[in-house]
NUZASE-416370 format. One record per residue: residue number from 0; residue in three letters; x, z, y of N, C-alpha, C in turn. Coordinates in steps of 0.2 Angstrom, whole numbers, plus 5000, padded with zeros to 4 digits. Layout:
BEGIN
- num|residuo|nX|nZ|nY|caX|caZ|caY|cX|cZ|cY
- NUM|Ala|X|Z|Y|X|Z|Y|X|Z|Y
...
REM end
This chain:
BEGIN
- num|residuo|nX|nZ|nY|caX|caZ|caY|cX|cZ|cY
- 0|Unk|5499|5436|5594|5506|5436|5597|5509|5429|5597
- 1|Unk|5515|5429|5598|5519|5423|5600|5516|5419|5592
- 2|Unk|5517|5412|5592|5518|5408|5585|5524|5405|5587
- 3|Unk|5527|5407|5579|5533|5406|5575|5535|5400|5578
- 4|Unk|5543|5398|5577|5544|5393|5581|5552|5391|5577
- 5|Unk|5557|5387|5578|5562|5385|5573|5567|5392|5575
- 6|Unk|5566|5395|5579|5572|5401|5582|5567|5407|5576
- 7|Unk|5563|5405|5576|5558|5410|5573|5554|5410|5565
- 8|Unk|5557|5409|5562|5551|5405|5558|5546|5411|5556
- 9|Unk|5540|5409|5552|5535|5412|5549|5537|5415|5544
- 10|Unk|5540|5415|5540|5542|5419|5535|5551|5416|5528
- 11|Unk|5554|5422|5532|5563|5421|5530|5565|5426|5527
- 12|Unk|5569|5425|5522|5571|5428|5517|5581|5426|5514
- 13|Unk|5583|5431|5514|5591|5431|5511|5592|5433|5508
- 14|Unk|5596|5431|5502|5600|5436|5497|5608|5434|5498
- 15|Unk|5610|5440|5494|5619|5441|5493|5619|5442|5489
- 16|Unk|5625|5442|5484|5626|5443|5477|5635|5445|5479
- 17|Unk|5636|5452|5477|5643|5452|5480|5644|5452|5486
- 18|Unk|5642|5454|5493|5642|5453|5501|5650|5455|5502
- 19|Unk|5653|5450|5507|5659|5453|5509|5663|5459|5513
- 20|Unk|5658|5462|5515|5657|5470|5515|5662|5472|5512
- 21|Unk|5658|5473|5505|5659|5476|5498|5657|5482|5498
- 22|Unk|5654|5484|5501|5647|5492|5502|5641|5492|5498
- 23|Unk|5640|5486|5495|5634|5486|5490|5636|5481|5484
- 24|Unk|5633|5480|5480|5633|5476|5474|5629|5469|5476
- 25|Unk|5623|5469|5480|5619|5464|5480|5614|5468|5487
- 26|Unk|5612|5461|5491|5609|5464|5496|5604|5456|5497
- 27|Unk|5598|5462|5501|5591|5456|5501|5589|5458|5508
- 28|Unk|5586|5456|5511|5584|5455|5518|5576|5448|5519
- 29|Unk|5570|5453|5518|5564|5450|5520|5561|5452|5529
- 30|Unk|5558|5446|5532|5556|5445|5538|5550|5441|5537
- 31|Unk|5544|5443|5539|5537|5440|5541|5534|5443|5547
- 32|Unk|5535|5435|5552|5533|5435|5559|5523|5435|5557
- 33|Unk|5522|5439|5564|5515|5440|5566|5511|5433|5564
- 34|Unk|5505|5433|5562|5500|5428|5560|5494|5430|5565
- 35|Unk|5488|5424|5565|5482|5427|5569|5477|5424|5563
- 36|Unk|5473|5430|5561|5466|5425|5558|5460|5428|5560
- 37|Unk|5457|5424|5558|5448|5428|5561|5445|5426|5554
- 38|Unk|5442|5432|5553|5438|5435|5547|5430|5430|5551
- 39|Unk|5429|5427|5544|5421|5426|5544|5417|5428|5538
- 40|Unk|5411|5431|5540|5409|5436|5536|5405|5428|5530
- 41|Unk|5402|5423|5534|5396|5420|5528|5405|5418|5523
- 42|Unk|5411|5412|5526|5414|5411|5524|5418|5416|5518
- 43|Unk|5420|5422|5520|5421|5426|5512|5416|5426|5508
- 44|Unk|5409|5426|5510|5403|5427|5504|5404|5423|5500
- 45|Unk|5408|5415|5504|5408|5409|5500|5412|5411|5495
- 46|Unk|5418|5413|5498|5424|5412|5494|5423|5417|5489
- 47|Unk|5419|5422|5489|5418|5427|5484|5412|5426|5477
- 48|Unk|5407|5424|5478|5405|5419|5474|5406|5414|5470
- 49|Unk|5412|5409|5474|5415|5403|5471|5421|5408|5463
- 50|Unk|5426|5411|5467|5427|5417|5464|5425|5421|5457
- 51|Unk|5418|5422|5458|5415|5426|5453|5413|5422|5447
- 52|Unk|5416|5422|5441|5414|5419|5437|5410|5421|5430
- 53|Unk|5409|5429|5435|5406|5435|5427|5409|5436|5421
- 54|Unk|5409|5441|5415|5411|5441|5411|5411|5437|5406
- 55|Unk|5415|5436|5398|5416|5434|5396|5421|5434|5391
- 56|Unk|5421|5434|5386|5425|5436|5380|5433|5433|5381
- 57|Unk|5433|5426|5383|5438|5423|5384|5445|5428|5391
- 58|Unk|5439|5429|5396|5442|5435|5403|5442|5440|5399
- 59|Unk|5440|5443|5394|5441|5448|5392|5448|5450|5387
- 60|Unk|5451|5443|5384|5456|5442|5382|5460|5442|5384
- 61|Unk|5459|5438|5391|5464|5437|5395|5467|5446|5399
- 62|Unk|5461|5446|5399|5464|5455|5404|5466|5457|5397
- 63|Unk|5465|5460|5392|5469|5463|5387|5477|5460|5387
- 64|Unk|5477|5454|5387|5484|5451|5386|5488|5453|5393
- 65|Unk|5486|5453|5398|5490|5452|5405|5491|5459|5404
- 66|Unk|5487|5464|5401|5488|5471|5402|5495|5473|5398
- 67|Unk|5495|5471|5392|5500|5470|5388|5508|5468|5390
- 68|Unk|5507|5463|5395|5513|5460|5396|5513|5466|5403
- 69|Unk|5510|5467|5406|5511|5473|5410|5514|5478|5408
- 70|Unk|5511|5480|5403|5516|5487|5399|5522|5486|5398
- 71|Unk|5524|5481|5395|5531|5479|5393|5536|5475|5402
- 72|Unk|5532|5474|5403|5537|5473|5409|5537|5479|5411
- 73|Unk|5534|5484|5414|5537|5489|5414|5540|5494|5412
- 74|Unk|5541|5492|5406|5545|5494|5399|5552|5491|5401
- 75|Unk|5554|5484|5401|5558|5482|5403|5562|5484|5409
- 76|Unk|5556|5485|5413|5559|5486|5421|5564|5494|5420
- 77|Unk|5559|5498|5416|5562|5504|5416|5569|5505|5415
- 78|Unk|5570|5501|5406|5576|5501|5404|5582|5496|5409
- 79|Unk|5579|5492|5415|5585|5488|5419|5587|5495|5423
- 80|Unk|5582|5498|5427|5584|5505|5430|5588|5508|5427
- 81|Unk|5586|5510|5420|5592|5514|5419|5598|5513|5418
- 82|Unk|5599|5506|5416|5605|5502|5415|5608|5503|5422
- 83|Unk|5604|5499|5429|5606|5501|5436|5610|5505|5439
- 84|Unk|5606|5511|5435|5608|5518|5436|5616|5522|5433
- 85|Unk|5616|5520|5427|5622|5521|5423|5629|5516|5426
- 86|Unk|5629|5510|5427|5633|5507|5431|5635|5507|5437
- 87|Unk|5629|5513|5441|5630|5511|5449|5629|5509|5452
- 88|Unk|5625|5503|5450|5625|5497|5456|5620|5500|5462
- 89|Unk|5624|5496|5467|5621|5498|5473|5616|5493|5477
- 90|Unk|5608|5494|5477|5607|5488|5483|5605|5490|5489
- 91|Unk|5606|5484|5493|5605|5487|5502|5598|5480|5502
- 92|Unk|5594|5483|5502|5586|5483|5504|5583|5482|5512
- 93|Unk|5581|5478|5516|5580|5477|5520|5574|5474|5521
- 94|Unk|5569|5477|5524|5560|5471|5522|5557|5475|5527
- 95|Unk|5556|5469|5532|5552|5471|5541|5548|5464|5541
- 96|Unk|5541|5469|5540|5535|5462|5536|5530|5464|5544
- 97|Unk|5530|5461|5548|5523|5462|5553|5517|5456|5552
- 98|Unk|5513|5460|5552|5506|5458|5549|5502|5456|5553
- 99|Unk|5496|5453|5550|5494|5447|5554|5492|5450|5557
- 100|Unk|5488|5448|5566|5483|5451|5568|5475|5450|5567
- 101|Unk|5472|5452|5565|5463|5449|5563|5460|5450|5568
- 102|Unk|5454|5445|5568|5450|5446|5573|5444|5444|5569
- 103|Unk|5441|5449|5571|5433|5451|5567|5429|5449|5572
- 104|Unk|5424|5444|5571|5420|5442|5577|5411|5446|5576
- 105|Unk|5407|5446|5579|5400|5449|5579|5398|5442|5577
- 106|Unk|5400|5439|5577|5395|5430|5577|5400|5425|5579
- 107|Unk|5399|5423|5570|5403|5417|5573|5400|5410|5576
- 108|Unk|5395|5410|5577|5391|5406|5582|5394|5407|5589
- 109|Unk|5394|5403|5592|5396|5399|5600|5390|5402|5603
- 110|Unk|5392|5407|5609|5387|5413|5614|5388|5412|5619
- 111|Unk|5386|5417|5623|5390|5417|5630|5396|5420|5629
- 112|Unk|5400|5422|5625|5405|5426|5627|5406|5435|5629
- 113|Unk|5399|5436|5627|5399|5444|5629|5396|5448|5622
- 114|Unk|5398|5443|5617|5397|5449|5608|5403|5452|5608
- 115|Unk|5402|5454|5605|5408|5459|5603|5411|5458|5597
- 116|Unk|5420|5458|5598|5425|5456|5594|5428|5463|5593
- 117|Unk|5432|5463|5586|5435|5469|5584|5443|5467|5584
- 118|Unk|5447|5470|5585|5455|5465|5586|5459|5468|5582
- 119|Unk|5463|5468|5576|5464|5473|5570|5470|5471|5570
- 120|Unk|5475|5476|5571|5483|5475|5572|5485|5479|5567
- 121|Unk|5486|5477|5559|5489|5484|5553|5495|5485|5556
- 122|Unk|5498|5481|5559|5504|5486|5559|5510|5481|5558
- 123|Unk|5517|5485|5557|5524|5482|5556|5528|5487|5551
- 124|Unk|5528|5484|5546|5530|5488|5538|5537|5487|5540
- 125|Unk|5543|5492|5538|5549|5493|5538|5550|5495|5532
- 126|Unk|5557|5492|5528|5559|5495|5522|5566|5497|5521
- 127|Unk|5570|5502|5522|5577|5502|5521|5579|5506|5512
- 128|Unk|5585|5504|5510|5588|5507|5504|5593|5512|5507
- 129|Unk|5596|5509|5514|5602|5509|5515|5604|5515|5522
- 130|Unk|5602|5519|5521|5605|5526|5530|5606|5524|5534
- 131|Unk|5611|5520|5534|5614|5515|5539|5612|5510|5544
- 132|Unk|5606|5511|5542|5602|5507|5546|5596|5511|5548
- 133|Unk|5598|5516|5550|5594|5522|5553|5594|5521|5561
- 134|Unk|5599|5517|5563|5599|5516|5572|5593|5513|5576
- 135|Unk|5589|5509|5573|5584|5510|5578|5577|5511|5575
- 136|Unk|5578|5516|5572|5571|5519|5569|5568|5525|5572
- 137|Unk|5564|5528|5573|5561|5533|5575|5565|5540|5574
- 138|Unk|5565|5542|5580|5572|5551|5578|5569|5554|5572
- 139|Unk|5561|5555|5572|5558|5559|5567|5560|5556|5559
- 140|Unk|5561|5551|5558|5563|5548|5553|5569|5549|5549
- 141|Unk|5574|5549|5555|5582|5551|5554|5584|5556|5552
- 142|Unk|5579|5561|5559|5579|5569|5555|5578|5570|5547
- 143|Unk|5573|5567|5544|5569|5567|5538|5573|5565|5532
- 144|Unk|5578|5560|5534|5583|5558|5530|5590|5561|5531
- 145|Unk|5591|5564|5537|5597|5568|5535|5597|5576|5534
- 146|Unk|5590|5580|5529|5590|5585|5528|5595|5583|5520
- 147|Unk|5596|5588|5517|5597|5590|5513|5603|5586|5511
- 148|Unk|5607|5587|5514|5615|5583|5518|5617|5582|5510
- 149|Unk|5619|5588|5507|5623|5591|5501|5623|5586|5495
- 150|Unk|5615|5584|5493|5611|5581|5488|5613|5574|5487
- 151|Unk|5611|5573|5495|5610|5567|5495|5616|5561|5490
- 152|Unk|5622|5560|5488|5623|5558|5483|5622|5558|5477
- 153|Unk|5615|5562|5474|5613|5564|5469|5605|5560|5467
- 154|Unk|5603|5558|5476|5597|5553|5475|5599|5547|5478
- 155|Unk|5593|5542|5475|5592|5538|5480|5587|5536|5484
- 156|Unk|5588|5535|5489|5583|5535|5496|5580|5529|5498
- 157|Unk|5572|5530|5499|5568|5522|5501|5566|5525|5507
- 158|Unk|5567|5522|5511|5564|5523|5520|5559|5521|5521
- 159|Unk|5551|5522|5524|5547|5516|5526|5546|5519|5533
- 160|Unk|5544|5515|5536|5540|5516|5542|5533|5510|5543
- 161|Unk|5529|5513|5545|5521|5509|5548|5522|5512|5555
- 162|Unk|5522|5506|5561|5521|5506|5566|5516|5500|5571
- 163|Unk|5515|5503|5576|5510|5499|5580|5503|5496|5577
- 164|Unk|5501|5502|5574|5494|5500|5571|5488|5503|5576
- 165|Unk|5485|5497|5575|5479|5500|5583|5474|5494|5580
- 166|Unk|5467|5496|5584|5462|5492|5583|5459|5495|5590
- 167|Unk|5456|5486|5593|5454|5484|5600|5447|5484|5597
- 168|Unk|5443|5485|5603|5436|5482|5603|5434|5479|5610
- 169|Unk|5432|5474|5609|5431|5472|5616|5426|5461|5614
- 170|Unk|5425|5460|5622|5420|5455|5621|5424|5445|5619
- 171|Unk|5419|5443|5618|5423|5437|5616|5426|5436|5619
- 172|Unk|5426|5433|5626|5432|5429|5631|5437|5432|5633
- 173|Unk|5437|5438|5630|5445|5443|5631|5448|5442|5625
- 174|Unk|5446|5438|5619|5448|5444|5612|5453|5442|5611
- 175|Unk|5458|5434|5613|5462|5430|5612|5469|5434|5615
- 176|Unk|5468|5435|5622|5472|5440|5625|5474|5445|5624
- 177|Unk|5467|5447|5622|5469|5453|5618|5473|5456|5611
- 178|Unk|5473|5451|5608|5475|5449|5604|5483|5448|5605
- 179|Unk|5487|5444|5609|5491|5441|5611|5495|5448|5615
- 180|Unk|5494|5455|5616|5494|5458|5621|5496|5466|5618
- 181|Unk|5500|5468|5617|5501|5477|5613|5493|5479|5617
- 182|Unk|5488|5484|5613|5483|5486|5615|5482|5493|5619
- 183|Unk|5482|5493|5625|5479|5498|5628|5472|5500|5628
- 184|Unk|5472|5505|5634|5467|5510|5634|5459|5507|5635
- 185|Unk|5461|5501|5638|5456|5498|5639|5451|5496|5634
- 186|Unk|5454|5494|5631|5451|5491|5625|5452|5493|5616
- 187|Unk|5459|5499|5618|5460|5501|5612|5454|5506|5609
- 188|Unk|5451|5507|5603|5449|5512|5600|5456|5517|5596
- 189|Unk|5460|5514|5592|5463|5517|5588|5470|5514|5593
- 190|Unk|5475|5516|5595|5482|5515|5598|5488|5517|5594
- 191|Unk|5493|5516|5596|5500|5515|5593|5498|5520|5586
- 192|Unk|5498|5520|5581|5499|5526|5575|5504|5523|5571
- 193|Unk|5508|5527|5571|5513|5526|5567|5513|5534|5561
- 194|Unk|5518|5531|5555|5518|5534|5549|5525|5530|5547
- 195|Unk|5529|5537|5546|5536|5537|5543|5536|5543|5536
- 196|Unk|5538|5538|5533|5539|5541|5523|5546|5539|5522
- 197|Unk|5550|5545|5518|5555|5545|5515|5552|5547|5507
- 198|Unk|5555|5543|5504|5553|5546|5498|5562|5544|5493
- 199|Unk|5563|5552|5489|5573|5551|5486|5570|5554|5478
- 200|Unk|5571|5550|5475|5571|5549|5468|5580|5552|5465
- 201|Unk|5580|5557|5463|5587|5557|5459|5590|5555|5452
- 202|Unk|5595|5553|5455|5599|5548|5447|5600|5552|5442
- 203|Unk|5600|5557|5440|5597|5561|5434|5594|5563|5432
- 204|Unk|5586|5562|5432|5579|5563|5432|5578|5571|5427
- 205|Unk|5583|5570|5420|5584|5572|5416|5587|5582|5417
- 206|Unk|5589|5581|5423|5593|5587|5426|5588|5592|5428
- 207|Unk|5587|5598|5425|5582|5603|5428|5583|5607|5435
- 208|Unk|5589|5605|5435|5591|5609|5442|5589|5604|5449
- 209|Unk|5587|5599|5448|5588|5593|5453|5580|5593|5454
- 210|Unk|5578|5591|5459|5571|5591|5462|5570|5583|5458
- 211|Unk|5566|5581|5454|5565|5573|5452|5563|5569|5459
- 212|Unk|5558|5572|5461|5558|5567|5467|5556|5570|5474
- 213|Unk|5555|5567|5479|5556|5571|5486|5553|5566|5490
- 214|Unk|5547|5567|5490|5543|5564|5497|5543|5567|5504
- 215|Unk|5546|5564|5508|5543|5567|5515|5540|5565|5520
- 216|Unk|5533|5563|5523|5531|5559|5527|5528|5564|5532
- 217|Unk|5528|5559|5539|5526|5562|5545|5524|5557|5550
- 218|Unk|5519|5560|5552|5513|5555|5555|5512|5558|5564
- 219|Unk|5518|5557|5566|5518|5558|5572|5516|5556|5578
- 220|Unk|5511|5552|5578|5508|5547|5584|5499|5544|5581
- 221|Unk|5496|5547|5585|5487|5545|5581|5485|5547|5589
- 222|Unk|5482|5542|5591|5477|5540|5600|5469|5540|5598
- 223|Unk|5466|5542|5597|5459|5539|5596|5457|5538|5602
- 224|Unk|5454|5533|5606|5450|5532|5613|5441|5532|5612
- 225|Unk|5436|5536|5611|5429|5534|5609|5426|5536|5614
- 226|Unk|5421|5531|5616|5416|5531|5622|5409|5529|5617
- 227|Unk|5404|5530|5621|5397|5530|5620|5396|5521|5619
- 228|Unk|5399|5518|5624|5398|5509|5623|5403|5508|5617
- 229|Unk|5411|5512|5617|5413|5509|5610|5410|5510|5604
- 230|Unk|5407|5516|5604|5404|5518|5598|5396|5515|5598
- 231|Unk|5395|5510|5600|5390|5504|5601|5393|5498|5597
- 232|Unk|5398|5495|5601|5403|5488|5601|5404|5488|5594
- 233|Unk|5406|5496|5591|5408|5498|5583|5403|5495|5577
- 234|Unk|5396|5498|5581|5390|5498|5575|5387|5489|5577
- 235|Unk|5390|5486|5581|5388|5479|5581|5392|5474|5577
- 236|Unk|5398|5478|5575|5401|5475|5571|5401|5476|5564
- 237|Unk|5399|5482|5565|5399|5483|5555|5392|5482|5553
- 238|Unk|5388|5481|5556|5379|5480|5556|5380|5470|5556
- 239|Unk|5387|5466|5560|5385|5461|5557|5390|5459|5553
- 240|Unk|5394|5463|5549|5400|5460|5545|5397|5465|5537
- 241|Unk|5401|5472|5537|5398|5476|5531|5391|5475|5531
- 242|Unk|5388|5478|5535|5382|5481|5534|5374|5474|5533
- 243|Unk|5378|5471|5535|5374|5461|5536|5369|5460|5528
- 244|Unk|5365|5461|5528|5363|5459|5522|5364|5451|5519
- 245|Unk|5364|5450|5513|5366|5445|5509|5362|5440|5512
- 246|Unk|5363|5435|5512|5360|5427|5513|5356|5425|5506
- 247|Unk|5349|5426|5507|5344|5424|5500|5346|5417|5497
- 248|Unk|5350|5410|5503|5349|5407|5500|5356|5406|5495
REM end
């Protein structure tokens, strides 16, 4: 995609403490523009190796200790929520992260140009707290947050949405383009999939009559495109990334 630019940057972030609204208590708003990386298969071997530094009493301490403070921040986290919850505070949550796009090469040696790349687009993660910002998100989404009208002062609601997740196959002197371009039929395997989840926690957990939590997701949008060369262009990639045997030296 585009790279970030000063109208743009790569990754922005705001908070409010008190907004002058006055409709929330505290409001956060996260933004992470598209990245490109290419995956090299020898280069994470390295990285994984350098990384591995096997067991040992000392790593052993260490994870017992970290697991520890884990508990207890959790502990803590629980008892903020509840406090949260007793006071009412309100936050208005905002976090639209699009992810980088990969580009998984069959070789990354210099060729003619006619190996095969994999062009891996996860998507664009969407996070709301707040209904209100339901105006340009998918109908199916809206509907799924405005069932159970009556309740809803009783929970609180986390929006998400996954969108524009697709994986291209195609050959090297395209993949940059490709890359650069929303994926069509051409060269898409996998196209637009999207995935919308609600999920409404209620502020009396302790209440029997109250559902404790309400997941709703819906998976509206799945393309598969597969041909006899794509399912070729596929197993040359996983035969020289997963499938690759280890380097003896």
């Amino acid at each position: 995609g585009a790279s970030p630019t000063l109208e743009t940057p790569l990754l922005w972030f705001k908070y409010q403490s008190k907004p002058p609204d006055a409709k929330v208590d505290s409001r956060a708003a996260l933004r992470l523009e598209r990245m490109t990386l290419v995956y090299n298969t020898s280069a994470m071997r390295a990285l994984n190796d350098f990384l591995d530094v096997g067991a040992s009493p000392t790593l052993e301490l260490i994870a017992r200790a970290s697991k520890e403070q884990m508990e207890e921040a959790r502990r803590v986290s629980a008892e903020n929520i509840k406090v949260a919850l007793r006071d009412k505070l309100v936050m208005d949550l905002c976090v639209d992260l699009r992810s980088p796009v990969i580009i998984i090469p069959q070789s990354v040696v210099a060729g003619d140009g006619r190996d095969t790349v994999m062009v891996l687009q996860p998507g664009n993660l969407s996070v709301w707290t707040m209904s209100e910002r339901l105006g340009s998100t998918l109908p199916l989404l809206r509907h799924m947050v405005k069932q159970d009208r009556t309740d809803e002062r009783l929970y609180n609601t986390l929006l998400l949405e996954l969108t524009d997740v697709s994986v291209a196959l195609c050959e090297r002197h395209v993949c940059w383009r490709v890359a650069s371009e929303p994926v069509g039929p051409k060269h898409g395997l996998f196209t637009d999939i999207r995935v919308s989840i609600c999920v409404q926690n209620s502020i009396a957990p302790s209440n029997t009559n109250l559902t404790r939590t309400k997941v709703k997701v819906a998976f509206p949008a799945f393309e598969l495109l597969f041909s006899q060369r794509r399912y070729a262009m596929l197993m040359d990639i996983l035969n020289a990334t997963v499938l690759a045997p280890a380097d003896p030296s």
